[in-house]
C-alpha positions in Angstrom: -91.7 -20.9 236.5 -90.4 -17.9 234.5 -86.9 -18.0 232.5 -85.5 -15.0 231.5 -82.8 -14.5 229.5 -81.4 -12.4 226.5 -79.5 -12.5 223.8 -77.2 -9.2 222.9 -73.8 -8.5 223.0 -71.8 -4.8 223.8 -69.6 -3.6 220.9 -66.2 -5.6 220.7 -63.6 -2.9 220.9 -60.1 -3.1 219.1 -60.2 -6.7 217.7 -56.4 -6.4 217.9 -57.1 -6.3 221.9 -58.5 -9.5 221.3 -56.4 -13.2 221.5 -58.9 -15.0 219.7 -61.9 -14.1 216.7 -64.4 -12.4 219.0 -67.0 -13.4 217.5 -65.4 -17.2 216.9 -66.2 -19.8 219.7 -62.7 -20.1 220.9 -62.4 -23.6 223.7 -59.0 -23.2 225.8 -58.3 -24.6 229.3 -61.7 -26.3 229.5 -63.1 -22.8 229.0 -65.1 -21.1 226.0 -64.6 -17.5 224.8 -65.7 -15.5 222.5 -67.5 -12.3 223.2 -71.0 -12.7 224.9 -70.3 -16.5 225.6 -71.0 -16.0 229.3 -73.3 -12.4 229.0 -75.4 -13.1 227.1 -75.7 -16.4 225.3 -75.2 -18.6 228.3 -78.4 -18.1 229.8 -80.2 -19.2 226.7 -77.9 -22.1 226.3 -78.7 -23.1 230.2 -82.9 -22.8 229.6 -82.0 -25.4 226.6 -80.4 -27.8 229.0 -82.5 -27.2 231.4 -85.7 -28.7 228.8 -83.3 -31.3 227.9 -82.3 -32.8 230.7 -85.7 -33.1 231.5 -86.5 -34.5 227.6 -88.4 -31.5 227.0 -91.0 -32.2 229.6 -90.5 -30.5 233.0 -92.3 -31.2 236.0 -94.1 -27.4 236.3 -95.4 -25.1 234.1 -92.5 -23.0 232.7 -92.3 -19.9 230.2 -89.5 -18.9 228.3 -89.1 -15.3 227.6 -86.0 -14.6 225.7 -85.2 -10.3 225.3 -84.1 -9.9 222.1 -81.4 -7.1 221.7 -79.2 -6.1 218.9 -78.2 -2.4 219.8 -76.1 -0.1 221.5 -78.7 0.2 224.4 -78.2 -2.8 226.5 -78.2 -2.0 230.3 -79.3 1.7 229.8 -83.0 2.5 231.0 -86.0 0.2 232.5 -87.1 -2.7 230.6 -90.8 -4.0 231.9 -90.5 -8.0 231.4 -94.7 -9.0 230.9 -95.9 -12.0 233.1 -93.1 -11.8 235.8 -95.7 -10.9 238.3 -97.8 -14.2 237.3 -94.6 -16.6 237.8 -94.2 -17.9 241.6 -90.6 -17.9 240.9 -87.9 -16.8 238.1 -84.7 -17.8 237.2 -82.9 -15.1 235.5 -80.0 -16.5 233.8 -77.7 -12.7 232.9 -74.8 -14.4 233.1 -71.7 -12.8 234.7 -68.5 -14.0 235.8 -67.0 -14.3 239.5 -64.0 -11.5 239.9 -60.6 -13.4 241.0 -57.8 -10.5 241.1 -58.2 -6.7 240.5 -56.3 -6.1 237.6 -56.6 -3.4 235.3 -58.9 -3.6 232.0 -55.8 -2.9 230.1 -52.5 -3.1 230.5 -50.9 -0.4 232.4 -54.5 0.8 233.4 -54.7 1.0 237.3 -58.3 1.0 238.7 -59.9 4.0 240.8 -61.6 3.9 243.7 -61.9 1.7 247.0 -62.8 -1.8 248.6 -62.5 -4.7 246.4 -63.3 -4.9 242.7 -66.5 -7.2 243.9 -67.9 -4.7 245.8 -67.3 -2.2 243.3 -69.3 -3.9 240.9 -72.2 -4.5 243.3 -72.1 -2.5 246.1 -71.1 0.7 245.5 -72.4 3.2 243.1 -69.9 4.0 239.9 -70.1 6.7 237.4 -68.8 6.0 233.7 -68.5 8.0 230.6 -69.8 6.2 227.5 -69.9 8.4 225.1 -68.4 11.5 223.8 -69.3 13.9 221.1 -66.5 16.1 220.1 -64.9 17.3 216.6 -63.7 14.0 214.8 -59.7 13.8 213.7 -60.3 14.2 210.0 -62.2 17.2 210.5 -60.1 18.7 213.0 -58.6 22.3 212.9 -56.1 24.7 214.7 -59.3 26.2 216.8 -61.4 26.0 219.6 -64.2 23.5 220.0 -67.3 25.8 220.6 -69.3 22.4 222.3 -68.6 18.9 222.9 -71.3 16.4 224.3 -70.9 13.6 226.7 -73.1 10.6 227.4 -72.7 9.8 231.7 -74.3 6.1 233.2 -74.4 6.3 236.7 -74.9 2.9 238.2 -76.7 3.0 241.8 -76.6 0.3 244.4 -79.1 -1.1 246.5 -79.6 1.4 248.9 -79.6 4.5 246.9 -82.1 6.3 245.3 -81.7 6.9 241.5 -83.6 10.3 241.3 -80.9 11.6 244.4 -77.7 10.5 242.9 -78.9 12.1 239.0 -79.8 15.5 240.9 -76.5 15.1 243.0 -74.5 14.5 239.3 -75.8 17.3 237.6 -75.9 19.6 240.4 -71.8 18.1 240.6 -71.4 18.7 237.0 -73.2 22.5 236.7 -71.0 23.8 240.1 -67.6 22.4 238.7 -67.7 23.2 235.2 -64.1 25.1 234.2 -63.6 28.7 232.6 -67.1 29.7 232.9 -67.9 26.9 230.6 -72.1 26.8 230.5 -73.1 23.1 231.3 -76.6 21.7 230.4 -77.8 18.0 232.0 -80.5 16.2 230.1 -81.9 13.8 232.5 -82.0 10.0 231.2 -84.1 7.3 232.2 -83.9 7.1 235.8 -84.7 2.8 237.7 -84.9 2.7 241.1 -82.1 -0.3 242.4 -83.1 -3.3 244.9 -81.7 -6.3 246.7 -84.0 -9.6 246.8 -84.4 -11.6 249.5 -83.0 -14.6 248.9 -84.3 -17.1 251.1 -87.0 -19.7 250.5 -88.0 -22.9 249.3 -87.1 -22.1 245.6 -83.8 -20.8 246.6 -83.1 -23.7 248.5 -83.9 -26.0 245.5 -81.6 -24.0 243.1 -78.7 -24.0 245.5 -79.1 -27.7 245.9 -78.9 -27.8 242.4 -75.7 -26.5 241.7 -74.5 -28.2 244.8 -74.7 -31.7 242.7 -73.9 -30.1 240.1 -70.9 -28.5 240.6 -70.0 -30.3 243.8 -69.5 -27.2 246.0 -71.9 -24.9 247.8 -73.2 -21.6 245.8 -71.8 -18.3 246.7 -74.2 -15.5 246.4 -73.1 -12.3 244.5 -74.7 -9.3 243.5 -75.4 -9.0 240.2 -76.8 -6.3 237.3 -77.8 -2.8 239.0 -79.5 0.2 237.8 -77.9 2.9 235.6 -79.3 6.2 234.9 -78.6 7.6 232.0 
């Protein structure tokens, strides 16, 4: 048995956007919060249970691979995880929260796009900038910007091909670029998406499990995706 999780977190933002120290455990409603509490701490929190509960002797062979990551690249590229082709099964706790309403990110900030936010997240393919590279406020002048840089993460669903959709994006980018403005792409790293099958006997043991646990049956969910960079 194979558990996978890591341990990052994505920048905070405006800590004035914040209601509590984001980097504080914060308990309120019966719920924790802090940045990274549920992606990506949980999961190593859970394998720690998991060993207790069992008082640090489980009943199969188990190995613990914990990704350590403490930069700005979480979720970009392909990350090869040694010995998950030796495991007969994997849990893979990347922990994520279900979506309840389809509000925006900020207030005032409408979303774009269609269907619900769920299958936006998982079933449809989404484009984001994530990076700009421009002239900086305290160095800017009364004159034109000769060149600015962008950084573009396409996320692709199951279904899609990644190499496609980055050859559809640049040629996108290159045939719509205003004034005669001259565009250059520099491909990323490029991860092919998938959808597991999730039938079996070990799925039918884990959704037993959070049946007693949590008393109601588990709802599968998409989850993760591959970006291209």
């Amino acid at each position: 048995m194979l558990l996978y999780a890591h341990h990052d977190v994505q920048p905070e933002g405006d800590p004035a956007q914040w209601d509590s120290p984001p980097f504080t455990p914060t308990e309120g409603d019966g719920r924790l919060y802090g940045r990274g509490t549920a992606d990506d701490k949980a999961g190593i929190a859970t394998h720690l249970a998991a060993f207790r509960a069992h008082d640090g002797r489980p009943p199969v062979g188990v190995t613990a691979l914990i990704r350590l990551l403490f930069t700005l690249h979480d979720e970009q590229g392909n990350v090869a995880v040694a010995g998950l082709h030796e495991a007969q099964a994997a849990a893979v706790d990347r922990g994520a929260q279900w979506v309840r309403h389809e509000s925006g990110l900020l207030d005032g900030v409408s979303e774009i796009g269609s269907g619900t936010a769920v299958r936006r997240l998982w079933a449809k393919s989404a484009i984001t900038v994530i990076g700009i590279d421009t002239t900086p406020i305290a160095r800017a002048s009364n004159t034109l910007i000769p060149s600015a840089k962008a950084k573009i993460s396409t996320r692709v669903a199951p279904g899609g091909d990644a190499t496609e959709h980055l050859a559809a994006l640049r040629s996108h980018l290159e045939s719509h670029a205003p004034w005669g403005a001259k565009v250059t792409v520099t491909d990323g790293d490029v991860g092919q998406p998938y959808a597991i099958d999730a039938t079996g006997p070990e799925y039918d043991a884990a959704r037993s499990a959070f049946r007693q646990a949590w008393g109601v049956d588990a709802v599968d969910m998409g989850m993760l995706g591959t970006q291209v960079d």
